[in-house]
N, C-alpha and C positions, 0 to 999 in steps of 0.2 A: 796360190798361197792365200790364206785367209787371212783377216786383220788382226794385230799384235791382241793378245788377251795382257800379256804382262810383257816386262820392259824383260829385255833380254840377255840383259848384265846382273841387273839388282834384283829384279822379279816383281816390285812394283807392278802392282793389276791396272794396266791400260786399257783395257778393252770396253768400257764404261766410257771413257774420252773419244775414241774413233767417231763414232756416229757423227757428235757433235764436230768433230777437229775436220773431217772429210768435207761437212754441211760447208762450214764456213770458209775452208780453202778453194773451196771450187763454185763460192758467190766468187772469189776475189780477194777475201783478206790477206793481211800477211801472215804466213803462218808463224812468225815469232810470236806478233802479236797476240794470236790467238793461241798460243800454247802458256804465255803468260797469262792472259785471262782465266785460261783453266786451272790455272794454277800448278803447272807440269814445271818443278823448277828444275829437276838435277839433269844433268848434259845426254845422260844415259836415255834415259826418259823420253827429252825428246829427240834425240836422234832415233831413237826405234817407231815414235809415231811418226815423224817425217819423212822418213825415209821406206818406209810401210807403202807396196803398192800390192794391189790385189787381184790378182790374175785368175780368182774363181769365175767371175764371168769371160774370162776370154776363153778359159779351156774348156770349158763347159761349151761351147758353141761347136766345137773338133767332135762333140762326142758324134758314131755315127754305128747301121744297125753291124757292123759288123767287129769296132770297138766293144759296141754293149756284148756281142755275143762271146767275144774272146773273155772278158770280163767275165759274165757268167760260168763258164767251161773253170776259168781259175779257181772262182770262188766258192763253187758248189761241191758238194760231197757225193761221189756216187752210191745210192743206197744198195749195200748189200745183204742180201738173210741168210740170217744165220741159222746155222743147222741145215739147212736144206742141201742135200746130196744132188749134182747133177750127172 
């Protein structure tokens, strides 16, 4: 899952705050604190950046050659020509 672009009740664009809100919770702040400072006030808000965790680097590490190859096979279009009688 990627990080929140917007809050996911109101639609409020969060994804501008993550970088910052991520930096500061994983020196140690508190992240009340720190969602105050940003100025993130409705409940909505922050519970979607708090609650936000981001599992693109952990599934990304699963990928292997024969995921990628299923993958390709899904996503590819076989070419066929047209007109040509076999």
């Amino acid at each position: 899952m990627l990080p929140p672009v917007r809050c996911f009740t109101c639609g409020a664009p969060l994804g501008h705050l993550w970088p910052e809100f991520k930096r500061r919770v994983e020196s140690g702040e508190d992240p009340e604190k720190v969602l105050d400072e940003l100025g993130v006030k409705r409940y909505c808000c922050r519970r979607t950046l708090y609650t936000a965790i981001t599992y693109i680097e952990r599934v990304a590490s699963f990928d292997s050659p024969k995921t990628r190859e299923i993958r390709l096979r899904m996503y590819t279009v076989p070419v066929r020509s047209v007109g040509v009688e076999k």
